[in-house]
C-alpha positions as CSV (number, residue, x, y, z in Angstrom):
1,X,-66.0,-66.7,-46.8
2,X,-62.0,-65.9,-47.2
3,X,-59.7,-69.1,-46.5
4,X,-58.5,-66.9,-43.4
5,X,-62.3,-66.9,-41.9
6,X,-62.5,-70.6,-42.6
7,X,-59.4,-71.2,-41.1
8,X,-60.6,-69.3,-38.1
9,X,-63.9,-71.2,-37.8
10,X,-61.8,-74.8,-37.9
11,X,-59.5,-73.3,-34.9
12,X,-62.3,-72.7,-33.1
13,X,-64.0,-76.1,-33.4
14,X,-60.6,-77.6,-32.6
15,X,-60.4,-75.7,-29.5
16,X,-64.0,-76.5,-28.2
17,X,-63.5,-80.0,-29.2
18,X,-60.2,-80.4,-27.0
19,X,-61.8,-78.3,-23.8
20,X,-64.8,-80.3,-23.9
21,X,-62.5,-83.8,-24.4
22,X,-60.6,-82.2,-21.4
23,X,-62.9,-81.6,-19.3
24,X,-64.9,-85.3,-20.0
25,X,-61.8,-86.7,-18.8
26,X,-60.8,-84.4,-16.4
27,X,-64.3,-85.1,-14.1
28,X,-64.4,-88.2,-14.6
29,X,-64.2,-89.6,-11.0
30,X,-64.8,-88.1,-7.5
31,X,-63.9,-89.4,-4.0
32,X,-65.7,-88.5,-1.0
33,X,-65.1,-89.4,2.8
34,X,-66.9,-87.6,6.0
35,X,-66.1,-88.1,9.2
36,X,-68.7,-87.7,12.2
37,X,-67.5,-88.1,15.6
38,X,-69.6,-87.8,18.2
39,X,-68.2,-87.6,22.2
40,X,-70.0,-88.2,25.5
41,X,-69.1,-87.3,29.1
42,X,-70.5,-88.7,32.0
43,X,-68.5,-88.3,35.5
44,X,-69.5,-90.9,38.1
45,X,-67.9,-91.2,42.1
46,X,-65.0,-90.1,43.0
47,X,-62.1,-90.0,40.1
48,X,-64.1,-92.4,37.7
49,X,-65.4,-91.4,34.6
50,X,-66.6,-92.8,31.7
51,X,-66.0,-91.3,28.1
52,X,-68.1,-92.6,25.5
53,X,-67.0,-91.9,21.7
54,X,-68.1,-92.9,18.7
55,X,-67.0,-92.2,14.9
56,X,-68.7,-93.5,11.7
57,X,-66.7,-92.7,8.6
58,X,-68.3,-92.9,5.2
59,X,-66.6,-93.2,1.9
60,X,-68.5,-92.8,-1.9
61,X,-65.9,-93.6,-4.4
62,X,-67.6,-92.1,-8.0
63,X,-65.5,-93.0,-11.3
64,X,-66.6,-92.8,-15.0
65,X,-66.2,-96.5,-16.9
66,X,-64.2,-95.5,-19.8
67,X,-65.0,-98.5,-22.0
């Protein structure tokens, strides 16, 4: 191998190296909230009515321990 071929094999580790460091850090937490809301109707006499509503939110916080 010619010292350009070998310095074209070393660049190319580098770079792999780096991206896959990158992307390690880059994913390394996630945050996730949903939101259900659920609604109910129900008309009684005259001008009453009753609304019933409901809504549950959920949260999942993911994160990579870098130790």
């Amino acid at each position: 191998m010619t010292k350009k071929e070998i310095l074209k094999l070393v660049i190319s580790v580098l770079i792999a190296a780096l991206t896959a460091l990158a992307a390690g850090l880059g994913l390394s937490s996630c945050n996730v909230t949903r939101t259900v809301t659920t609604r109910s109707e129900a008309w009684q006499k005259g001008d009453t009515s009753v609304v019933i509503q409901t809504k549950t939110v959920e949260s999942y916080d993911a994160s990579k321990k870098l130790y």
